[in-house]
N, C-alpha and C positions, 0 to 999 in steps of 0.2 A: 563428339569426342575427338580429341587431336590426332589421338592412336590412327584412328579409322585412314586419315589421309595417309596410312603409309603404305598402306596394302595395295599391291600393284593394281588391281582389277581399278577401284578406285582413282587412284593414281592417272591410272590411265583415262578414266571419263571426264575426270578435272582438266585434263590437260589438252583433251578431245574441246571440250564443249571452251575451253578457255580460248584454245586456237580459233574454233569456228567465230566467239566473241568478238574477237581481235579484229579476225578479216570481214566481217560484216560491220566493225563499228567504223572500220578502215577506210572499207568500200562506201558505207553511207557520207561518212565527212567529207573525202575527195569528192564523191559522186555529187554531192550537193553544191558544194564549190564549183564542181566544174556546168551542171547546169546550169545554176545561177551566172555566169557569165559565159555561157556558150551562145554562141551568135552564128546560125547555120549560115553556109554560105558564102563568109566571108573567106579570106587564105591568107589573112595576116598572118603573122608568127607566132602572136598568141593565141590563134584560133589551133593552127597548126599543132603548140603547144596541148593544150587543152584536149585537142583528140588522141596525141599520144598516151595522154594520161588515162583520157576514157576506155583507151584499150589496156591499158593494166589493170585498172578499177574493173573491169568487166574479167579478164583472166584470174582478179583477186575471185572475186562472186561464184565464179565458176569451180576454182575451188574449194570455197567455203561450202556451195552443196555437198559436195562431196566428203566432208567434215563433218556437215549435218545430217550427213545420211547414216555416215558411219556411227555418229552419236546417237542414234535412232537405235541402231542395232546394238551399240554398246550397254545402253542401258538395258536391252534384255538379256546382256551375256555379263555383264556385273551383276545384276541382280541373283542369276542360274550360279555365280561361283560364288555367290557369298551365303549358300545355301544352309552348305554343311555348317557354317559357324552361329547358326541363329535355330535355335530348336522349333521343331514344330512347323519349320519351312518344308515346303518339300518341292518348291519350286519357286520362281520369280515371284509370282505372287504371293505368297507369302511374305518375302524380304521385302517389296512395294509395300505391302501392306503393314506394315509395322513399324511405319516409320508417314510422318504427315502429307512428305512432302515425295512421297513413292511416283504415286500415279499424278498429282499435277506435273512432275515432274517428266513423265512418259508423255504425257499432252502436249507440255512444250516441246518436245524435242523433236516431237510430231510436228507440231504446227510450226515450227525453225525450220526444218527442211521440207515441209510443200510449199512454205514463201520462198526460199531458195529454189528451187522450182523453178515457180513460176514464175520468177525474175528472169531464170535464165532461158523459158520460154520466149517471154517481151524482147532479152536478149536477142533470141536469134532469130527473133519477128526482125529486126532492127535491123540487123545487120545482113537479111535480104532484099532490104530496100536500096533502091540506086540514091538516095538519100537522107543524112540521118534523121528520121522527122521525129523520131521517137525518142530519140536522147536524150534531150530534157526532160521527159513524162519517166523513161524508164531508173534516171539517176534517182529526180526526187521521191519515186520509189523508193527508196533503199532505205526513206524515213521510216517506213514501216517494217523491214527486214531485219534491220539491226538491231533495233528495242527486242524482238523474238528470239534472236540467237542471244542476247546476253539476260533474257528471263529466262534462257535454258540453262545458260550456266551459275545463274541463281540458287536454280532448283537443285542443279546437280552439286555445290556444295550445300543446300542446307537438307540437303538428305544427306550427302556424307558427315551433317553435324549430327544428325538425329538418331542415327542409325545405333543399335544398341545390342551387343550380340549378349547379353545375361536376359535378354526376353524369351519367353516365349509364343512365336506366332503361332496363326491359326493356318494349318495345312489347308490348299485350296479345297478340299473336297469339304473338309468341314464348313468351310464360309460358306462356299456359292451351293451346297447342299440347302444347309439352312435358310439361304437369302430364297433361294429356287422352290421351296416345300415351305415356308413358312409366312413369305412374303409376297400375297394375291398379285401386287403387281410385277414382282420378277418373276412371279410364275407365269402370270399371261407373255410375256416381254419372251423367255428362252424355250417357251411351250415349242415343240416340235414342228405342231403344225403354222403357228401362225410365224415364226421366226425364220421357219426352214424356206414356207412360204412366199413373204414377204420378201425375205432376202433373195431368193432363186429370181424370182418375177423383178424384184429392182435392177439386180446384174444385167440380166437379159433385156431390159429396156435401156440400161444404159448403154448397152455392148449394141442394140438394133441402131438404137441413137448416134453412135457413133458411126460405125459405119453407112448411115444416112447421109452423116455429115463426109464422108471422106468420098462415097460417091456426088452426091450433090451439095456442097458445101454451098452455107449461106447463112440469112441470121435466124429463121426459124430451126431450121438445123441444128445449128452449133450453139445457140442459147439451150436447146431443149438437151441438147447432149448434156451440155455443164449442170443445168439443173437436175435432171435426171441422176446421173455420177453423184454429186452431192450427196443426192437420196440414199443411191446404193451405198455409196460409204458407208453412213451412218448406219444402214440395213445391215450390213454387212459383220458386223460387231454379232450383235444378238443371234444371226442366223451361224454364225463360226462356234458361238456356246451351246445354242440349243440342237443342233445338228450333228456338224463336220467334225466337235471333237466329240462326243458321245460315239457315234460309229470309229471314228480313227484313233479310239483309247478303247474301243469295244465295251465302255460300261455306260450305261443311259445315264447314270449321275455326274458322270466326270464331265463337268460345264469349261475346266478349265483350257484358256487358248495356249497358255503360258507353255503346257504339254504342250504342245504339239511340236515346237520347239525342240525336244528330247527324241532318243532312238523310239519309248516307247508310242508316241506319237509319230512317228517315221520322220521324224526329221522334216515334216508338213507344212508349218509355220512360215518358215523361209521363203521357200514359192508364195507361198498363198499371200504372204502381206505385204513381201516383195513385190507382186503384182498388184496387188490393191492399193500399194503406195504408186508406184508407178501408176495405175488406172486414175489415179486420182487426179495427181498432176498433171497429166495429159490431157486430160477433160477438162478441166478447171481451165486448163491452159487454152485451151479451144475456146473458152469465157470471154479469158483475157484477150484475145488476137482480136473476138468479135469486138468487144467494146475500142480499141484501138485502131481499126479499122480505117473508121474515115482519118482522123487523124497523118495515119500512113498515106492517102493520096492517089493510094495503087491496089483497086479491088483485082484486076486478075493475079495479081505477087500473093494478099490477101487470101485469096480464093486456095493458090497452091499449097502456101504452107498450111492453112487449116487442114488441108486433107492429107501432107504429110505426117501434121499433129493427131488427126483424127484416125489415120490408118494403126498409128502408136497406143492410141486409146483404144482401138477394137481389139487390138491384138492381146492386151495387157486385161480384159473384161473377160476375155476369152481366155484368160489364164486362170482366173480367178473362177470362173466357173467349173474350170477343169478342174483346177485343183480342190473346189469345195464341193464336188460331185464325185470324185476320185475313191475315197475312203467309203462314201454310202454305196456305191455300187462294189466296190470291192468284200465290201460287207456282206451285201447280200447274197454276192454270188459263194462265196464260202459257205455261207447259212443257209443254203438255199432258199433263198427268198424270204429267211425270218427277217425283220425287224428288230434291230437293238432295243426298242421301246418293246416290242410288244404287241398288244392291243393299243392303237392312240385314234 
């Protein structure tokens, strides 16, 4: 609906995710050009040339993260203010959900800012090398960066097309109650024990794994970090439903993450995904550096920033543990020792 585009919350994610578009389609076309004829080494004029440019296209990149980050976060604060005007919402999820293009839409924006990332990790792999070996590899990069930020802002107008406020949605308790009691495989999936599980034990191998890698960095190391982190990510999800918001909204049915975001979730969410984005990138980032590596030329330069990367990754695991540990234990100490569940 036309209307829809005039609402500021809106307004403003169109304008978010159009920006981040711009400078990532920006970055990828110069950045391509200028790989395509960059010739290391040389000090012609046009080489000359060519690096001045690489250092703007890299300042563009560097702020388009932070565009895409911001659009991360904007889509769960558009969604939270356009609450009141869609019935039967009672939170973000709802207003995602009543519309097609909600939640692919939260994926992209997700997956737009961890390649912004990790560009700008390969970035500053680059640019502590005493020469640029990685320029060309990190430009034509940007093939893949740019297509992500403008299917973000795909999403984010054909959800402002679809978006319908004469509906009425399904408050999250009613969905993820019903998907959670009704449906055998989301019940084993946000079960307490195998979710709460699963995800603790992933964290904590990914957070052992990194700090493996920031004291002893190398390829067993920091491969097992990045793969490991992946895992927990993904773990990560299920164990935040079946657990962290159950105890941090004190009802064993309230599955949703969306709360946590709100006072009555203590305002939880921000840390927590905060850090799990951040753990993400950072680890993945330790991915990138290994496979890049020989490329670079210089295993001791190599060696340091992975453990610079990797000390960022422990810490950011280490958040995410606190924070999705925070709530259970504060739980119980008020209950004395009850269990939100119960008997499980």
């Amino acid at each position: 609906m036309s209307t829809n585009f005039l609402n500021l919350w809106i307004l403003a994610r169109l304008t978010q995710s159009a920006v981040a578009a711009g400078l990532c389609g920006l970055g990828a076309g110069l950045g391509v050009a200028i790989a395509w004829r960059w010739r290391a080494g040389q000090s012609s004029e046009a080489q000359l040339a060519l690096e001045r440019r690489a250092e703007l296209v890299a300042a563009v990149m560097q702020v388009a993260l932070l565009v895409e980050i911001l659009g991360l976060a904007l889509s769960v604060l558009v969604a939270d203010h356009l609450v009141g005007g869609i019935r039967g919402a009672m939170c973000a999820f709802g207003v995602l959900a009543s519309t097609r293009s909600g939640y692919p839409g939260l994926l992209a924006s997700a997956l737009a800012a961890v390649a912004c990332g990790l560009w700008v990790v390969l970035h500053r792999f680059d640019l502590r090398l005493e020469t640029p070996a990685l320029t060309r590899r990190k430009f034509f990069a940007l093939l893949g960066v740019g297509p992500l930020a403008a299917m973000d802002f795909v999403f984010a107008v054909r959800f402002a097309r679809e978006l319908d406020f004469s509906v009425i949605a399904s408050c999250c308790s009613v969905w993820l109650d019903d998907v959670a009691v009704n449906t055998q495989a989301a019940k084993l999936v946000v079960s307490p024990n195998w979710a709460g599980g699963l995800g603790l034990t992933a964290a904590l191998l990914a957070l052992a794994a990194s700090l493996a890698t920031w004291r002893w960095p190398g390829r067993p190391a920091t491969l097992l970090a990045a793969v490991l982190s992946a895992l927990a990510a993904v773990m990560a999800v299920p164990a935040v439903m079946g657990v962290v918001a159950p105890y941090a909204l004190a009802t064993p049915g309230h599955l949703c993450p969306f709360c946590l975001f709100h006072a009555q979730g203590g305002w939880l969410g921000w840390p927590l995904f905060g850090a799990l984005f951040t753990a993400t990138v950072t680890s993945l980032g330790l991915g990138v550096v290994e496979l890049n590596r020989g490329t670079a030329g210089n295993p001791a330069l190599a060696r340091e920033f992975q453990q610079a990367v990797a000390r960022w990754s422990a810490l950011a695991w280490a958040g995410v543990v606190a924070c999705g540990a925070f709530p259970v234990v504060s739980y119980l100490v008020r209950s004395g020792g009850v269990s939100v569940f119960g008997a499980i």
